[in-house]
C-alpha positions in Angstrom: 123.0 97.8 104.9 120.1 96.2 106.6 116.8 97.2 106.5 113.6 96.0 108.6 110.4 95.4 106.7 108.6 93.8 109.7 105.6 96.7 108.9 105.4 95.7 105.3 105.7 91.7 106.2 102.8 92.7 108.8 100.3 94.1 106.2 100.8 91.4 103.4 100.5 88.7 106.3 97.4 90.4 107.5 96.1 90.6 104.0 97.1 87.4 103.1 94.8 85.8 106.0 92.2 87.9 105.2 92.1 87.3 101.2 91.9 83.5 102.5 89.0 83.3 104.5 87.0 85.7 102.0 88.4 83.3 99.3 87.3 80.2 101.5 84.2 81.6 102.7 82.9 81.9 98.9 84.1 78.5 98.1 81.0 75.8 96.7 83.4 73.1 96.2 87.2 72.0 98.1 88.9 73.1 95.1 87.5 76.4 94.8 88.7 76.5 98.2 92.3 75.6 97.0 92.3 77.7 94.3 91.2 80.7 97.1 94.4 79.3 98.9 96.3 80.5 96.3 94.9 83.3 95.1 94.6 84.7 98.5 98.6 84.1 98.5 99.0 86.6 95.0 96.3 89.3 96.1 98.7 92.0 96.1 98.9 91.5 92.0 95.0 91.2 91.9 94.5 94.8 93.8 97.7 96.4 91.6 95.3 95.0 88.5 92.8 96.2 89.5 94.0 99.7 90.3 95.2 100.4 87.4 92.0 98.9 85.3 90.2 101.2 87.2 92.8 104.2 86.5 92.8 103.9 82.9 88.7 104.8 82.6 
């Protein structure tokens, strides 16, 4: 069985170029522009963090 996931591959690509040039538009130096790189490519574990930090009051 063979399921499509092309709407949830759309949102986490969108997300992913958008957490990237916020990340690299903050960036002082080249690496904190790396390390935006790769945050920007974990971002849905930062927003599930902070969800639930903000859940637990």
């Amino acid at each position: 069985m063979h399921k499509d996931h092309a709407t949830s591959n759309a949102v986490y690509g969108l997300g992913l170029i958008g957490a990237a040039v916020y990340y690299i538009q903050n960036a002082t130096s080249f690496v904190d522009g790396l390390l935006g790189v790769l945050k920007a490519l974990v971002w849905p574990a930062f927003l599930v963090h902070k969800v639930l930090e903000f859940l637990q009051m």
